[in-house]
C-alpha positions in Angstrom: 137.1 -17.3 105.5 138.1 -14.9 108.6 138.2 -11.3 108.1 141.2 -9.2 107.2 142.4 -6.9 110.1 142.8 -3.4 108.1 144.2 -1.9 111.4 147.7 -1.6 111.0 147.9 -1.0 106.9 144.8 1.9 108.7 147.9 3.5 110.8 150.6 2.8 108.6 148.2 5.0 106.3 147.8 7.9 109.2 151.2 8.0 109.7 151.8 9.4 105.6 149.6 12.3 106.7 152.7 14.0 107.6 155.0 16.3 105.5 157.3 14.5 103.5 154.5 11.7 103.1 151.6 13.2 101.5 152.5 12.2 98.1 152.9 8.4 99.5 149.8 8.4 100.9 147.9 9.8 97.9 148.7 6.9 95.9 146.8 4.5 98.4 143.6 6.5 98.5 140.8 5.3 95.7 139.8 8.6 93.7 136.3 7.9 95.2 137.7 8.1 99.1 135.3 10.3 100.7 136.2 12.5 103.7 133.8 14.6 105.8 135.5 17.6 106.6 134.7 20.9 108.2 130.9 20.8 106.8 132.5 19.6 103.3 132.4 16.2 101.6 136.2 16.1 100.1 136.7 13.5 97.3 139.8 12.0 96.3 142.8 14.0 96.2 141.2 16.7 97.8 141.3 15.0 101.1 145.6 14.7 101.3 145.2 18.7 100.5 143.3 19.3 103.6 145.7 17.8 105.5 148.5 19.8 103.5 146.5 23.1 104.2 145.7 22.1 107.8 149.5 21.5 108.4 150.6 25.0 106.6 148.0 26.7 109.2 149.1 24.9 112.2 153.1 25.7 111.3 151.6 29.7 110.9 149.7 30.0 114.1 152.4 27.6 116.2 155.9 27.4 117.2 156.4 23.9 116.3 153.8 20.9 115.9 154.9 16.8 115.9 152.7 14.5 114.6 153.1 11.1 117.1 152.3 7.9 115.5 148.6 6.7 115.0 147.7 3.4 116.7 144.8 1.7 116.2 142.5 1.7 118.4 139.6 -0.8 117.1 139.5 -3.2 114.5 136.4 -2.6 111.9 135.5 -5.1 109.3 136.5 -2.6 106.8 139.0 -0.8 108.4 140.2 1.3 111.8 139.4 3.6 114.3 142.9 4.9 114.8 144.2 7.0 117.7 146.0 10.5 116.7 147.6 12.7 118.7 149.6 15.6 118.3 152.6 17.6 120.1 151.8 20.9 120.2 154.4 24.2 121.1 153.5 27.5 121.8 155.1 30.3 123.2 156.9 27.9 125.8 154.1 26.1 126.3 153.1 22.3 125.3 150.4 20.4 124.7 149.2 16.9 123.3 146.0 16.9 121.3 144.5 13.5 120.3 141.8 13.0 118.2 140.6 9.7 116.2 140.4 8.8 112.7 138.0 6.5 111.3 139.5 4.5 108.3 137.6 2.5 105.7 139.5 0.6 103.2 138.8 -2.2 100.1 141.0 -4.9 99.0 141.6 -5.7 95.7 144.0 -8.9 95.7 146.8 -7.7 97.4 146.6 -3.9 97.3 144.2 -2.1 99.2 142.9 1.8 98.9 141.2 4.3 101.2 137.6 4.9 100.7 136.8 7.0 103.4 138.0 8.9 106.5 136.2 10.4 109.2 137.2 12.5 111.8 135.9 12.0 115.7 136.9 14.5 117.3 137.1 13.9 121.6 134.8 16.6 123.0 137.0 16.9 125.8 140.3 17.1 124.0 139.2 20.1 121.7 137.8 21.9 125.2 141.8 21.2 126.8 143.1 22.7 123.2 140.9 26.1 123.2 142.0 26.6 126.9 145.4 25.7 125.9 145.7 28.0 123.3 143.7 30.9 125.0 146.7 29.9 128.0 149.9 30.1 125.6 148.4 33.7 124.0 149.0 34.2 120.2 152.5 33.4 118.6 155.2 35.9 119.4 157.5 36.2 116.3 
């Protein structure tokens, strides 16, 4: 029996964790998905409201932000690393940050959930963001 590839239900996935989508991508997330974020262990729906609250900062401290669609990067037997990147605005300015998101998901029959996400951050992308940032100056109203 050959393995399922996860990695395009994994990006269809990333691509909900947008607004207008975080309700849709709730409902495919098991209520024991775990997701390691800032020093935290989230659980369940506590890891779409990260996302929500991480979105409601970025709109604050930017002019505009675009979410590009996730691509996966490399197949895992139980999921995806996916690809992220956003479009950033600022004061004029533009940037593309890209990160990864590690995906891990179980079947049930046809339906499969999220059981846990990890964020990689790229060393060298969050150094470009900082200088990009410290570059564009806070948001002028």
């Amino acid at each position: 029996m050959s393995e399922y590839d996860y990695s395009a239900d994994a990006a269809a996935w990333v691509n909900l964790l947008v607004p207008g989508h975080f309700d849709e991508a709730a409902k495919l997330i098991s209520d024991a998905c775990t997701y390691n974020y800032k020093d935290q262990i989230l659980r369940g729906s506590s890891v779409i409201e990260a996302f929500v609250e991480s979105h409601a900062k970025a709109t604050k401290e930017l002019d505009s932000i675009e979410y590009l669609p996730g691509v996966p990067k490399e197949f895992l037997a139980d999921g995806a690393l996916i690809s992220v990147a956003d479009k950033i605005r600022l004061n004029g300015k533009t940037h593309i940050y890209r990160d990864q998101l590690r995906v891990r998901m179980q079947s049930n029959g046809s339906k499969w959930r999220v059981v846990e996400l990890q964020h990689l951050p790229i060393a060298e992308e969050r150094t470009q963001l900082q200088e990009f940032l410290k570059a564009a100056g806070p948001k002028r109203t």
